[in-house]
Biopython code that builds the backbone (N, CA, C, O; Angstrom):
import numpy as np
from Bio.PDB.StructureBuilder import StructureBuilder

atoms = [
    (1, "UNK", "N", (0.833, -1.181, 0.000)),
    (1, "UNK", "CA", (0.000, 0.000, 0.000)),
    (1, "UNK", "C", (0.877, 1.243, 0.000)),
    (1, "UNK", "O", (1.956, 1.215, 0.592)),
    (2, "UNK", "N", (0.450, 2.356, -0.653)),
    (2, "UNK", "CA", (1.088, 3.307, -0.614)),
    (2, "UNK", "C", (0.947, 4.286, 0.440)),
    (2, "UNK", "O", (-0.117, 4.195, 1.052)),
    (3, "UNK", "N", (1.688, 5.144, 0.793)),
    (3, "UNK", "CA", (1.233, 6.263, 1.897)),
    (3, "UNK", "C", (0.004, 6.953, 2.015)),
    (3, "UNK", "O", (-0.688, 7.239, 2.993)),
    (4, "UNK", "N", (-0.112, 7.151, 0.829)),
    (4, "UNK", "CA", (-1.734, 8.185, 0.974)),
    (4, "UNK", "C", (-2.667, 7.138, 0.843)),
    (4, "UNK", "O", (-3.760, 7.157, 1.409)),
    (5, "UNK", "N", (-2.249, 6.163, 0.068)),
    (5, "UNK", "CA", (-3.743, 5.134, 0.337)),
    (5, "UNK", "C", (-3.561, 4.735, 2.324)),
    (5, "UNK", "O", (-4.487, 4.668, 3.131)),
    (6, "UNK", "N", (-2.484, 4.594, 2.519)),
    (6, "UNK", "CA", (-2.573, 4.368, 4.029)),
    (6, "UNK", "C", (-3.465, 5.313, 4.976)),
    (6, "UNK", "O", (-4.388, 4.909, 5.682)),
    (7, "UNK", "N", (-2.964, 6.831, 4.851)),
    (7, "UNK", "CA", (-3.343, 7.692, 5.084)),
    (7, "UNK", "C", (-5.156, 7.524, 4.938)),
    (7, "UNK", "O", (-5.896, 7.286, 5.892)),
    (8, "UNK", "N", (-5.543, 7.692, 3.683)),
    (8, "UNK", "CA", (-6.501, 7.501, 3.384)),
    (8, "UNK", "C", (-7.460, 5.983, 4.470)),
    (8, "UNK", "O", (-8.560, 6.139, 4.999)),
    (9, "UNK", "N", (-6.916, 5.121, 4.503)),
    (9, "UNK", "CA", (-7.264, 3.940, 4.761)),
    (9, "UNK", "C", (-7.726, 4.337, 6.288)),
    (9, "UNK", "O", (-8.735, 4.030, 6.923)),
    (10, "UNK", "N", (-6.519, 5.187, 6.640)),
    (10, "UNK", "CA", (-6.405, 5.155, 8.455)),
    (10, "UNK", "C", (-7.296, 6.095, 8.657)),
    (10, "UNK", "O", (-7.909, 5.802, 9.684)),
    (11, "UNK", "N", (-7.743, 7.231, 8.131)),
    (11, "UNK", "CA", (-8.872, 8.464, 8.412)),
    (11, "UNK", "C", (-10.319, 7.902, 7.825)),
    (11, "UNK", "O", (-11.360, 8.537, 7.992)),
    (12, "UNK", "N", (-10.277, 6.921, 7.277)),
    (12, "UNK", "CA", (-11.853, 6.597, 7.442)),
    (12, "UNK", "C", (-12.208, 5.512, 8.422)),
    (12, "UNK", "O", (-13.345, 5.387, 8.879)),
    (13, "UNK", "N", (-10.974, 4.563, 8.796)),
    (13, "UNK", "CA", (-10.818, 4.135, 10.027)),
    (13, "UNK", "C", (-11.365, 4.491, 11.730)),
    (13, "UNK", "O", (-12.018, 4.080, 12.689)),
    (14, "UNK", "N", (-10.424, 5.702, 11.138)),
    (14, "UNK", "CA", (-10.865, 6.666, 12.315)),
    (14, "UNK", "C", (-12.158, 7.237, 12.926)),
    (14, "UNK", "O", (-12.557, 7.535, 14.052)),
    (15, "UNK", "N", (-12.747, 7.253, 11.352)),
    (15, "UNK", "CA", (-13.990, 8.056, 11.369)),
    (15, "UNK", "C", (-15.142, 7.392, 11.827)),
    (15, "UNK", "O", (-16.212, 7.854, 12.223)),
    (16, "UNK", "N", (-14.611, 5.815, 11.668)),
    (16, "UNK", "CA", (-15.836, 4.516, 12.110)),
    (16, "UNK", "C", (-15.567, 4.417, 13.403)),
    (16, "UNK", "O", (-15.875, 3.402, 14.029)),
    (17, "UNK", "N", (-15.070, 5.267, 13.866)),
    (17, "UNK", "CA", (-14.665, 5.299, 15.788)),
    (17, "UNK", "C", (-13.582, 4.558, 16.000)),
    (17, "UNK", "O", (-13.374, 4.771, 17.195)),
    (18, "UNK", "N", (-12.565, 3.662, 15.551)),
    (18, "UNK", "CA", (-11.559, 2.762, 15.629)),
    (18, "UNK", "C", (-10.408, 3.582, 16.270)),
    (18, "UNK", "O", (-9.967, 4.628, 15.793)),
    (19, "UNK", "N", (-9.973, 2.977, 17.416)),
    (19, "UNK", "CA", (-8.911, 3.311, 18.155)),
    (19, "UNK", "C", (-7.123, 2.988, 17.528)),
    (19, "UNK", "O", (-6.846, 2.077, 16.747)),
    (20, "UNK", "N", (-6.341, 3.759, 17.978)),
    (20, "UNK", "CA", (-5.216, 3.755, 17.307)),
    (20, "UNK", "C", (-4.689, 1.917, 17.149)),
    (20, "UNK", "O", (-4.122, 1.205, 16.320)),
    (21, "UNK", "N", (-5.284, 1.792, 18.472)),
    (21, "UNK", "CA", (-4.462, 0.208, 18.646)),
    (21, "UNK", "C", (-5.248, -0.536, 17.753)),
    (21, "UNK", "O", (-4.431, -1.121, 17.042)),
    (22, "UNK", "N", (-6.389, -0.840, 17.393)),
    (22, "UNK", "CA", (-7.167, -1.229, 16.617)),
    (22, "UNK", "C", (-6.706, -1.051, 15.163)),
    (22, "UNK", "O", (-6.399, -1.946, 14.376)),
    (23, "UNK", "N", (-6.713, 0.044, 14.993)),
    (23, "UNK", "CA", (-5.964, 0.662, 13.399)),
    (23, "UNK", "C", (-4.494, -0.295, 13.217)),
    (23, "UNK", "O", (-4.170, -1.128, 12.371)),
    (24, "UNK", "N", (-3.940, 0.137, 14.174)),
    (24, "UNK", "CA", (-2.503, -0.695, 14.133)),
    (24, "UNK", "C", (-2.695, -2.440, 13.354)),
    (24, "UNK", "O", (-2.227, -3.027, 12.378)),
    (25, "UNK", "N", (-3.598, -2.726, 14.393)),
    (25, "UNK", "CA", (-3.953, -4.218, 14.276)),
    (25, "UNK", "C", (-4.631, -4.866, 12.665)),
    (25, "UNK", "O", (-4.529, -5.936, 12.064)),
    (26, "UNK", "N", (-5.235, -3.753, 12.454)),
    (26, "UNK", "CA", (-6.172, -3.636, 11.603)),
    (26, "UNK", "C", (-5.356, -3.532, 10.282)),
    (26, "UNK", "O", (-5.544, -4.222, 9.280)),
    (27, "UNK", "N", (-4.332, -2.467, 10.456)),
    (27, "UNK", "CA", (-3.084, -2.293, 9.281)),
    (27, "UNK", "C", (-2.410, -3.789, 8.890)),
    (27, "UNK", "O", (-2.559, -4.327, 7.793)),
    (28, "UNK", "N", (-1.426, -4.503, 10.324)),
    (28, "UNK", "CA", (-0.431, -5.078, 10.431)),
    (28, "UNK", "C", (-1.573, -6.444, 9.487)),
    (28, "UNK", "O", (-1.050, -7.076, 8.569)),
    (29, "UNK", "N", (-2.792, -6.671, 9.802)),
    (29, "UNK", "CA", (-3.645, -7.846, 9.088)),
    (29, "UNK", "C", (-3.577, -7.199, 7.782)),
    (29, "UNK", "O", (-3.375, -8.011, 6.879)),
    (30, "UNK", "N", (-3.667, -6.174, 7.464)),
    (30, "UNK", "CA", (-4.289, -5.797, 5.817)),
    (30, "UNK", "C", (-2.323, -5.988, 4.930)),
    (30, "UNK", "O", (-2.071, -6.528, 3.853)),
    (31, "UNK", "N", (-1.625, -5.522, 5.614)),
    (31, "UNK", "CA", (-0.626, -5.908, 5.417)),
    (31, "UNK", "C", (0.149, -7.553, 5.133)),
    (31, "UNK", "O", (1.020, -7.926, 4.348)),
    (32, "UNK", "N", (-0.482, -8.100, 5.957)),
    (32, "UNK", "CA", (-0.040, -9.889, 5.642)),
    (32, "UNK", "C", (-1.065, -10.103, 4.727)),
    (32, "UNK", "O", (-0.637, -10.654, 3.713)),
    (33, "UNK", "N", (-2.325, -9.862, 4.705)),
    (33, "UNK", "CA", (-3.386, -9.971, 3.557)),
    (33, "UNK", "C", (-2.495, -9.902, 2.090)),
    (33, "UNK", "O", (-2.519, -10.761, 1.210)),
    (34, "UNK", "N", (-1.674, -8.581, 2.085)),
    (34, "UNK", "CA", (-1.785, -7.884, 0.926)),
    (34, "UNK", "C", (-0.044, -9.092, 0.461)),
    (34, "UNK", "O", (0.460, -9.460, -0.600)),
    (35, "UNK", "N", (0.200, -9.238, 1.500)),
    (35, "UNK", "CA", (1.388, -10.337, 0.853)),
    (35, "UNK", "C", (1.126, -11.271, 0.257)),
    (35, "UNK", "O", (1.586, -11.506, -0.860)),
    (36, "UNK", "N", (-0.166, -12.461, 1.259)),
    (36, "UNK", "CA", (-0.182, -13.484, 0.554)),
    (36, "UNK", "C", (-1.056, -13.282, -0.478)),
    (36, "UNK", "O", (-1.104, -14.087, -1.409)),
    (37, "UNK", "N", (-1.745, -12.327, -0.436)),
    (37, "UNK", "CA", (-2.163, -12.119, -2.139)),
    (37, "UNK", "C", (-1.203, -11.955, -3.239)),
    (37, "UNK", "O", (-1.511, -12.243, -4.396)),
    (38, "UNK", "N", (-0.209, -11.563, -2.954)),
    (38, "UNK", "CA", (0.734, -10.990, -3.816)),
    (38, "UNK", "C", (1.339, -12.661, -4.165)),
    (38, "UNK", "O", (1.112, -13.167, -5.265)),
    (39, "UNK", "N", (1.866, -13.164, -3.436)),
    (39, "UNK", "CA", (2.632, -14.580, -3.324)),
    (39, "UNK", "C", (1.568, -15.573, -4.549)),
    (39, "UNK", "O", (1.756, -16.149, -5.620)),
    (40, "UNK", "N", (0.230, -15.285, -3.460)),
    (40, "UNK", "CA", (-0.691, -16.631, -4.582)),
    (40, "UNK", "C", (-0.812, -15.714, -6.236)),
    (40, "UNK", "O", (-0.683, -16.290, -7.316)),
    (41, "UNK", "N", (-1.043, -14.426, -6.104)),
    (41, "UNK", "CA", (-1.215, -14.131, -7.634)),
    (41, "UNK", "C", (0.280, -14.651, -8.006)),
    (41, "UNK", "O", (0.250, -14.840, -9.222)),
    (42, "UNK", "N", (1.600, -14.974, -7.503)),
    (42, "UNK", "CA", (2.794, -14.744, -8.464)),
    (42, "UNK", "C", (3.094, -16.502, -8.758)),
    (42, "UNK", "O", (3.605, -16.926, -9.794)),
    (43, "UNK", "N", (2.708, -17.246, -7.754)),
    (43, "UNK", "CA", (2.086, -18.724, -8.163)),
    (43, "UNK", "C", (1.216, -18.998, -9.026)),
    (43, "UNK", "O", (1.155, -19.983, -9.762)),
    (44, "UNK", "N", (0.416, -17.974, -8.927)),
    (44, "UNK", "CA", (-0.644, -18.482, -10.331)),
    (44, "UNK", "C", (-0.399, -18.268, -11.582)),
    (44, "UNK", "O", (-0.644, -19.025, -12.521)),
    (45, "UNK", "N", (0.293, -16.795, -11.618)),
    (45, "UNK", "CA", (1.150, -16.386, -12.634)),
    (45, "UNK", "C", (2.708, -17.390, -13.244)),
    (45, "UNK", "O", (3.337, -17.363, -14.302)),
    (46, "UNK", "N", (2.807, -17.923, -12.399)),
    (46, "UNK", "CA", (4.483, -18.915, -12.672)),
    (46, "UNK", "C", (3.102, -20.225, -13.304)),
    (46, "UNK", "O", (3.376, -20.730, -14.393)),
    (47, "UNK", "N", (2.023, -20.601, -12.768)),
    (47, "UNK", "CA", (1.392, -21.842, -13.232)),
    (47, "UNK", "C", (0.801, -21.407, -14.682)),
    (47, "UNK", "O", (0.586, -22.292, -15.510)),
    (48, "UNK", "N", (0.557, -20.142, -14.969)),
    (48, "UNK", "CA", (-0.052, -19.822, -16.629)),
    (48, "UNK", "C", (1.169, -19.107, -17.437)),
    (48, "UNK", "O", (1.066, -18.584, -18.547)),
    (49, "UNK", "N", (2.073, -19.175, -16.829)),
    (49, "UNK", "CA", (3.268, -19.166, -18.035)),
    (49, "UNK", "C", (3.157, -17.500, -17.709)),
    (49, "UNK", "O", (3.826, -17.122, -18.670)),
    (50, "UNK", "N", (2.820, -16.411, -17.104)),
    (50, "UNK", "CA", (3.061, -15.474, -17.739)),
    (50, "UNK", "C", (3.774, -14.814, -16.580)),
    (50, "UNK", "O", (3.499, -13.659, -16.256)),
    (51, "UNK", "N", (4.739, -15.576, -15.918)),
    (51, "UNK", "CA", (5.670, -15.097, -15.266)),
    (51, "UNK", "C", (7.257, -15.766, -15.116)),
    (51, "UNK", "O", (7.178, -16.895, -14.633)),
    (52, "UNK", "N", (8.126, -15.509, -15.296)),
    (52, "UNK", "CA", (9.639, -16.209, -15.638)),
    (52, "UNK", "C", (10.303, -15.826, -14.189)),
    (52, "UNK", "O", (10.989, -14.818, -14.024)),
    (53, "UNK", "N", (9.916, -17.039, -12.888)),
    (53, "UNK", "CA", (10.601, -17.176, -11.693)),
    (53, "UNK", "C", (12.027, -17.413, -11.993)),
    (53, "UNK", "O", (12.801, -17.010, -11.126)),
    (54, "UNK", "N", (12.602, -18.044, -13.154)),
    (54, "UNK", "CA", (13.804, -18.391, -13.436)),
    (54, "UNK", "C", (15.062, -16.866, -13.918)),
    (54, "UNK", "O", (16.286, -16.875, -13.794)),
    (55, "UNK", "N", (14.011, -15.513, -14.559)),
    (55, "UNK", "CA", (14.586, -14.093, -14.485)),
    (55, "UNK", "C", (14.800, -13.639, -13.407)),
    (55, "UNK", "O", (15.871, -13.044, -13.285)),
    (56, "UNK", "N", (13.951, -13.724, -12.288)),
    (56, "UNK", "CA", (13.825, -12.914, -10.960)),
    (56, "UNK", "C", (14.921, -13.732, -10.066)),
    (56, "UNK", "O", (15.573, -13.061, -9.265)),
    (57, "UNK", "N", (15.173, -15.159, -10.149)),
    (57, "UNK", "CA", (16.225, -15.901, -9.389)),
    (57, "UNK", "C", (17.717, -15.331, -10.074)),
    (57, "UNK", "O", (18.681, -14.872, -9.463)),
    (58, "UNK", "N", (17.592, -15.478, -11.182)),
    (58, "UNK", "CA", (19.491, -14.434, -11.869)),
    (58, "UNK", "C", (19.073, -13.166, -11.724)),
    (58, "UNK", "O", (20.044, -12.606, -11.214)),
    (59, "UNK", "N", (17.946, -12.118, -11.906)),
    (59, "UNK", "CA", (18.302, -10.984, -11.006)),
    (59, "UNK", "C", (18.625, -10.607, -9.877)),
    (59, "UNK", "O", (19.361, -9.628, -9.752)),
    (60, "UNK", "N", (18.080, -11.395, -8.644)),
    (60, "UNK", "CA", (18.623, -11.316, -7.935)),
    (60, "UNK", "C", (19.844, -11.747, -7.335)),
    (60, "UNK", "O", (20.636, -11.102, -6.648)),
    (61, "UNK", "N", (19.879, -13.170, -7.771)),
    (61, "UNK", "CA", (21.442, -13.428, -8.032)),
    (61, "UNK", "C", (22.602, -12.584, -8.357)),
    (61, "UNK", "O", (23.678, -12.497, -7.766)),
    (62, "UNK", "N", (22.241, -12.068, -9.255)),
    (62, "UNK", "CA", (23.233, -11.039, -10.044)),
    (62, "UNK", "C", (23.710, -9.874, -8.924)),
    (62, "UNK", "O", (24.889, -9.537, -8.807)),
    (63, "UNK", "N", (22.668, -9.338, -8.159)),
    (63, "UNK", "CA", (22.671, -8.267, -7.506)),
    (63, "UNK", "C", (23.267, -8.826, -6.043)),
    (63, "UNK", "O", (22.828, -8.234, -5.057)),
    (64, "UNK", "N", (24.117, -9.788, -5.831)),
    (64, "UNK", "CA", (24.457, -9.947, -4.783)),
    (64, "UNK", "C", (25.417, -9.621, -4.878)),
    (64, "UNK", "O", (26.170, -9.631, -3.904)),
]
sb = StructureBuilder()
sb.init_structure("model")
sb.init_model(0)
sb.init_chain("A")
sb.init_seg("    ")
for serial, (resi, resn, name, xyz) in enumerate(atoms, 1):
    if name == "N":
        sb.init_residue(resn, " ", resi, " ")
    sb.init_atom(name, np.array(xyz, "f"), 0.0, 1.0, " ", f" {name:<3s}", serial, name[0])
structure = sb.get_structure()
């Protein structure tokens, strides 16, 4: 997520009465959410061909 979508995210948060600690909690979940979404779309993407895990392993390779 980006800053202002955060921003954004956390002031309507707010506005539903949600306490800081709540928000926190509320972030740190939308945050692991937003990973393993990311992970299963890049599995699904390596299973329909339209992603090359074998580029991203020698880029990063490379960059060590």
């Amino acid at each position: 997520m980006s800053d202002k979508s955060d921003t954004v995210l956390i002031e309507f948060l707010q506005q539903r009465g949600h306490s800081q600690e709540e928000i926190d909690k509320i972030m740190k979940r939308l945050a692991e959410h937003d990973a393993e979404s990311m992970r299963e779309s890049i599995f699904d993407s390596i299973a329909g061909g339209s992603f090359n895990l074998d580029e991203i392993i020698k880029q990063a390779l490379e960059g060590e």
